[in-house]
N, C-alpha and C positions, 0 to 999 in steps of 0.2 A: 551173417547168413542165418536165416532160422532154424533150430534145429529140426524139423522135420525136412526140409530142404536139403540140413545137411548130412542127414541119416540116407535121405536118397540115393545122395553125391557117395557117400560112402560104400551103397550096397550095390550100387550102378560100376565103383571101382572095382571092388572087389570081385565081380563078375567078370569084367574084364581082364582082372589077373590071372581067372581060373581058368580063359580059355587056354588050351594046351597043356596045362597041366596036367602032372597023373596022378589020379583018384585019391592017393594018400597024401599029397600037398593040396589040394584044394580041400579036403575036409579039413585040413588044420586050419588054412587060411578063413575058412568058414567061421571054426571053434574059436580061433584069435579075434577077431569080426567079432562074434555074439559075445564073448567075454569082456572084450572092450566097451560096446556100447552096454552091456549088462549091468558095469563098474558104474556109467556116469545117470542109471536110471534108478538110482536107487531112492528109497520111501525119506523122506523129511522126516527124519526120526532126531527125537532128545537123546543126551545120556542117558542111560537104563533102558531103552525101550528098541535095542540092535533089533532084536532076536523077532520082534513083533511083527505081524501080517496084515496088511491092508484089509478090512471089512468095511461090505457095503453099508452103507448108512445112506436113508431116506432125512432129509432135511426142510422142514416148516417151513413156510412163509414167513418172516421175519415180523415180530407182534412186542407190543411195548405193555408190561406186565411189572407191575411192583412184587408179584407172589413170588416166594421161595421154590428156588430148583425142587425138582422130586425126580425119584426114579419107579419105575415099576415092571414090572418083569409082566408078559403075558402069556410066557409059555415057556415052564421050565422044560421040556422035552428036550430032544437034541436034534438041530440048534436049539439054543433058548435064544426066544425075541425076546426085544426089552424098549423099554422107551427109558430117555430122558428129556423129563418134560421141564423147559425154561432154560436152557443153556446161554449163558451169555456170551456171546462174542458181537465183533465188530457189524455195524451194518454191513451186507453184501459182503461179506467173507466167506469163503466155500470151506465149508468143514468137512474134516475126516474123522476114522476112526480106524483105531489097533486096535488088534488082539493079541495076546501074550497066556501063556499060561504059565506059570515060576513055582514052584514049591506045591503043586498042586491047585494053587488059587487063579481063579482066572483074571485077564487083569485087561480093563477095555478104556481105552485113550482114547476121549474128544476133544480135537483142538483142529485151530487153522492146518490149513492143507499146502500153507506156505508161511514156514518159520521166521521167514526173512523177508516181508513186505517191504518194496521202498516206497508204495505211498498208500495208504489208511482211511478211512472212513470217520471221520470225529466225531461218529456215535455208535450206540450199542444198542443191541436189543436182542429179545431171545427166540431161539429155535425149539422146536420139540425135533428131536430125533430116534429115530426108530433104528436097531439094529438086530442082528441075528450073529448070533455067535456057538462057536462047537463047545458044546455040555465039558467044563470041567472035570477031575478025577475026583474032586472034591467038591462040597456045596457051597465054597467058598467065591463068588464074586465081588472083583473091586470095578468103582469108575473113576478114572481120573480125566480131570479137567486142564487140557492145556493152553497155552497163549502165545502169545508168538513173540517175536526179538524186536518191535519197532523202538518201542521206547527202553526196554530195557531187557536183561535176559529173557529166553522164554521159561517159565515155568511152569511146573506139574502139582497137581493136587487132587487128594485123594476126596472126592465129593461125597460116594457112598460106600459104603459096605453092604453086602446082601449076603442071606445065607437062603441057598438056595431049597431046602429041607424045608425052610418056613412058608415057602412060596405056595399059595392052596391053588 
């Protein structure tokens, strides 16, 4: 069954369990409900990156460029936007993006938006991506670059450093 189908099935029961109930067993039944489905919707997240929040991220049209990734900030305010221009991933892979802030440094993960593809595109090419993110304690931003598990773990890498002080 699909899971939206079966989210239905689910909230269509539990509706029906609540008729007759009294007030304080149907809210639990409720909080049991949301806590359940809450546990199986969680973000495709690496080690390290529990704690991180889904941010929206605007995604190019996929474009075939020899030039080296760059990043650049267009607005340190808060949010600060930021581009990263040439990201490599898979053709037609939907990308994401985290945010984290850790030690004061802000820390923004671009990678596949599914860790665990079972089937792949056998080529690459790069995105410009655009994001906005909440102004750090510090002027410290990182970007790290992720990849997904098809051929082998997924892993993380740290593409830029930015200090946000230098930004005019």
């Amino acid at each position: 069954m699909p899971p939206l189908i079966r989210y239905a099935a689910l909230v269509r029961q539990a509706a029906n369990n609540l008729r007759g109930m009294p007030t304080q067993g149907g809210r639990c039944a409720i909080l049991l409900l949301s806590l359940t489905l809450g546990a199986c919707s969680a973000l495709d997240l690496p080690k390290g990156w529990e704690d991180a929040e889904e941010i929206k991220v605007l995604v190019s049209d996929c474009y075939d460029d020899e030039a080296l990734a760059s990043f650049e900030i267009t607005d340190d305010s808060d949010p600060v936007f930021a581009t990263y221009f040439g990201a490599s991933f898979r053709c037609a892979q939907e990308v994401c993006a985290y945010y984290m802030e850790k030690g004061g440094v802000a820390k923004v993960l671009a990678q596949p938006c599914d860790l665990n593809p079972r089937e792949v595109a056998r080529c690459s090419c790069r995105y410009d991506l655009s994001f906005e993110f909440p102004r750090p304690s510090s002027d410290a931003v990182e970007i790290w670059h992720g990849t997904d598990a098809y051929a082998s773990a997924p892993e993380q890498e740290l593409v830029f450093e930015v200090d946000l002080s230098s930004v005019e």
